[in-house]
C-alpha positions as CSV (number, residue, x, y, z in Angstrom):
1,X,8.4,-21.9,1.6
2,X,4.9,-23.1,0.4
3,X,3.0,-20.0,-0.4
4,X,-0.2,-21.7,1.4
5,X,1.9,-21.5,4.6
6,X,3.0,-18.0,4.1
7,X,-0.4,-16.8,3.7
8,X,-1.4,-18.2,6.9
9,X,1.8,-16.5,8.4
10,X,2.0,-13.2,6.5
11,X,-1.8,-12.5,7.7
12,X,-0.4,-12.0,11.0
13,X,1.9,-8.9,9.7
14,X,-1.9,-6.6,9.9
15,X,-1.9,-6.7,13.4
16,X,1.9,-6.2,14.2
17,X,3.7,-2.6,14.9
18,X,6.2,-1.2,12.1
19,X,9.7,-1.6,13.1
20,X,10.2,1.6,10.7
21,X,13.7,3.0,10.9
22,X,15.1,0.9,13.5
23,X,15.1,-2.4,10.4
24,X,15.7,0.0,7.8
25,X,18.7,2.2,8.9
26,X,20.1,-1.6,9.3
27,X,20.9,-0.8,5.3
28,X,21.1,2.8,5.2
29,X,23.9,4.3,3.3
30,X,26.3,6.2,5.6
31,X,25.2,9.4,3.7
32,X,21.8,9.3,4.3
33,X,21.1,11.4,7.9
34,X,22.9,14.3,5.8
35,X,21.4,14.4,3.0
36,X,17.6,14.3,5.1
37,X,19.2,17.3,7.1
38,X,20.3,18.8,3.8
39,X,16.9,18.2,2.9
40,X,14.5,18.9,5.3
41,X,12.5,22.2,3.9
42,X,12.4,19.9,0.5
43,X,10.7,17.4,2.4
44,X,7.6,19.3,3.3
45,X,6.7,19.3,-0.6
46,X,8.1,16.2,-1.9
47,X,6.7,14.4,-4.5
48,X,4.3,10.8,-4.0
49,X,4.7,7.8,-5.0
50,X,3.8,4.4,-4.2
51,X,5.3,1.2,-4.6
52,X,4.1,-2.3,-4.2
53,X,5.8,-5.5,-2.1
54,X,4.0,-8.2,-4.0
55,X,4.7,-12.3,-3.2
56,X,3.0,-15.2,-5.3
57,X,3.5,-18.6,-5.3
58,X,5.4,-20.3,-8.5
59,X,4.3,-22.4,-10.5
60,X,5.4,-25.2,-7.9
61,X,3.6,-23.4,-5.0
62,X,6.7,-21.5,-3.4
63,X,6.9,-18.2,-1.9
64,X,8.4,-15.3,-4.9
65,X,8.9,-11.1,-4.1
66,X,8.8,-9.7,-7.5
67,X,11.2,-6.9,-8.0
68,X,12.4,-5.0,-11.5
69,X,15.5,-3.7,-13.2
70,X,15.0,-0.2,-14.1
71,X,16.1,1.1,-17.9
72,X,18.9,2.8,-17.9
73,X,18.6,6.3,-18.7
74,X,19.4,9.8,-17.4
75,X,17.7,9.8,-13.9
76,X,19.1,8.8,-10.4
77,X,17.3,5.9,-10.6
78,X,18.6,4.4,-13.7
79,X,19.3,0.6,-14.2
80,X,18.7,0.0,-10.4
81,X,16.6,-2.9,-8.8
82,X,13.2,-1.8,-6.9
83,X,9.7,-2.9,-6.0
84,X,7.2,-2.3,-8.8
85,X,5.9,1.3,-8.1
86,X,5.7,4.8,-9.4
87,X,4.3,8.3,-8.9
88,X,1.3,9.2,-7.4
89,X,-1.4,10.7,-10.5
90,X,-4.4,13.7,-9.8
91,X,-6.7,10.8,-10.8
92,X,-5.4,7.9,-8.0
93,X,-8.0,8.0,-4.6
94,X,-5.1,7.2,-2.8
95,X,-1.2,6.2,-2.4
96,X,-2.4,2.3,-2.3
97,X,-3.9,2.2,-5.2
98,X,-1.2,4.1,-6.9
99,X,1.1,1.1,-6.2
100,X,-1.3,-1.4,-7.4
101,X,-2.2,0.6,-11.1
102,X,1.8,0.7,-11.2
103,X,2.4,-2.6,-10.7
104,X,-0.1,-3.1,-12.6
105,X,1.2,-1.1,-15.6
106,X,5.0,-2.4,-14.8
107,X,4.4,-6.6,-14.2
108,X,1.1,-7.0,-15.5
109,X,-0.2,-8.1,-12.1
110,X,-4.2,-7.1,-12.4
111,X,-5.4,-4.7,-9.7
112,X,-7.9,-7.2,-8.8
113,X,-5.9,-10.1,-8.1
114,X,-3.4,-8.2,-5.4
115,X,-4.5,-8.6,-1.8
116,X,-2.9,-5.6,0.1
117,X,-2.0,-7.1,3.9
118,X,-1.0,-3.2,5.0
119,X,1.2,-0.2,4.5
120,X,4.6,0.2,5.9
121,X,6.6,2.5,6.6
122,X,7.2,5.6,4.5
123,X,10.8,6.9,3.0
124,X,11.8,10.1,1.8
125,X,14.5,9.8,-0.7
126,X,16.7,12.9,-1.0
127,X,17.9,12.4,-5.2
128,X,14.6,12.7,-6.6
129,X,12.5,14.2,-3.4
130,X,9.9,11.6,-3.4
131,X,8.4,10.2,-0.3
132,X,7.5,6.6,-1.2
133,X,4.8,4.3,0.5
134,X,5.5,1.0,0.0
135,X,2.7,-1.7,0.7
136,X,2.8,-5.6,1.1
137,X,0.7,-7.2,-1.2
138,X,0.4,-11.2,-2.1
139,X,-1.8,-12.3,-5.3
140,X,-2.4,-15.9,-4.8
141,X,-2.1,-16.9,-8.3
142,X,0.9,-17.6,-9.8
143,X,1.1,-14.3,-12.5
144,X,1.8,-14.0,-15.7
145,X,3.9,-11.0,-15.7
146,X,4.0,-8.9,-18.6
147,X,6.6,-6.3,-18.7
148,X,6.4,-2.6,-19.3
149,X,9.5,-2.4,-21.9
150,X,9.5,1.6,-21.8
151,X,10.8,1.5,-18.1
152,X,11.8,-2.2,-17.1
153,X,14.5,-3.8,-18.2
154,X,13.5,-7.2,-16.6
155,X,12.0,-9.0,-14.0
156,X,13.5,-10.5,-10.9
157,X,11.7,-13.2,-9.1
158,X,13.5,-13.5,-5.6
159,X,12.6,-16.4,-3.7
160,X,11.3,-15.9,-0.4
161,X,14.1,-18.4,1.2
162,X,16.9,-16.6,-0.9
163,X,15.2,-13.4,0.8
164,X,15.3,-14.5,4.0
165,X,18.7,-16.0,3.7
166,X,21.3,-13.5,5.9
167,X,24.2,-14.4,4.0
168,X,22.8,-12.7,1.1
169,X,23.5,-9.1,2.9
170,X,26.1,-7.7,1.8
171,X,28.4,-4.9,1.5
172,X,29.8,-3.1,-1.9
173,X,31.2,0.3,-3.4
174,X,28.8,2.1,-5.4
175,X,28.7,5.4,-7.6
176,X,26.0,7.9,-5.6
177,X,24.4,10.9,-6.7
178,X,26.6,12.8,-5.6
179,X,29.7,11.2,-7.9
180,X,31.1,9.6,-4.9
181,X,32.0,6.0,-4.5
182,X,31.1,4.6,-1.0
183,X,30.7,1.6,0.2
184,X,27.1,0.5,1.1
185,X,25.5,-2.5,2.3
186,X,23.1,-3.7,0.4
187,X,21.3,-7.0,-0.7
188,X,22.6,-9.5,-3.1
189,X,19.5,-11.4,-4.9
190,X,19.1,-13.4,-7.9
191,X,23.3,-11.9,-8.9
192,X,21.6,-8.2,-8.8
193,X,22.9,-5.6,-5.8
194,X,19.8,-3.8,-4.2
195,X,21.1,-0.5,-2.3
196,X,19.6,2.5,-0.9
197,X,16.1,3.1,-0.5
198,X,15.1,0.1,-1.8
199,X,17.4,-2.2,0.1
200,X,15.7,-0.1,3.2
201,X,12.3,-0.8,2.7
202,X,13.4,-4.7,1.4
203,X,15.2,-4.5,5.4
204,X,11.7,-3.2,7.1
205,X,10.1,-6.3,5.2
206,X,12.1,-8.8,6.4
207,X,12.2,-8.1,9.7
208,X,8.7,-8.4,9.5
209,X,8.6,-11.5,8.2
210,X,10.9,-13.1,10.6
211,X,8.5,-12.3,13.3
212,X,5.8,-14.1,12.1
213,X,7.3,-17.2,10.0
């Protein structure tokens, strides 16, 4: 899609109520309502973070979500696809700009070129007790994305179309926390498979984009 009509579309999204976890149980693993039962007095003092949903046109002037692959290392998040994002510091005014200094610091995006449309909704995620606020963001030039090598193993520029595209949901056996294989669903873009939180939030976005493009 032309990113000139998706801006006119997307602006919509503001005014719009969160479908929250109605879209994104839609990818939830099956595991998930125990461990937030398992979880609940954790909750209450989880750490912050904040990630960042960010679209730009190409260099052609169509639609792209940038997302990352995550380093492999020893973590519960290691070598997994997500939004650019991290943990909320003593010196960030609030969770929004946290996502925009991380995505910052992880693509290269400026601060000043991201236009943030509005929050969505929040997830608690049980592995490393954060509770993430994701925001949509567009930067209407096309970026030059410079990647944080420490913690970002590449870059993944997902068309919106591919996004959008419902055969691209689908269902696999992955390794959990917990050392169990289950299958999940999950998303399948650009040959990566996005699963769990991520694929949850990803679900909440597009649901909100269909309502408005």
């Amino acid at each position: 899609m032309n990113f000139e009509t998706f801006i006119k579309s997307a602006s919509k999204i503001k005014n719009l109520n969160l479908p929250g976890e109605d879209s994104q149980f839609k990818m939830s693993p099956p595991f998930r309502e125990e461990l937030i039962d398992e979880n609940k007095a954790k909750m209450k003092k989880a750490r912050q973070a904040g990630v960042m949903a960010l679209f730009y046109p190409d260099t052609e002037g169509e639609t792209h979500l940038i997302l990352i692959l995550r380093k492999t290392y020893k973590g519960v998040h290691s070598a997994q696809v997500g939004f650019p994002g991290g943990k909320y510091e003593d010196d960030d005014p609030n969770l929004e700009y946290t996502a925009l200094r991380e995505t910052f610091e992880e693509v290269g995006v400026p601060i000043e070129d991201v236009e943030v449309l509005r929050a969505m909704s929040k997830m608690y995620i049980p592995p490393s007790n954060f509770t993430v606020s994701p925001y949509l963001g567009i930067t209407k030039q096309t970026p030059k994305f410079i990647k944080q090598d420490e913690e970002v193993e590449d870059l993944i520029e997902v068309s919106l179309v591919h996004f959008l595209d419902d055969n691209n949901v689908v269902e696999v056996g992955v390794m959990t926390s917990m050392n169990v294989e289950l299958d999940v669903p999950a998303f399948s873009l650009n040959g990566h498979i996005v699963w769990g939180a991520t694929a949850m939030m990803l679900s909440e976005l597009k649901d909100l984009l269909k309502r408005v493009l």
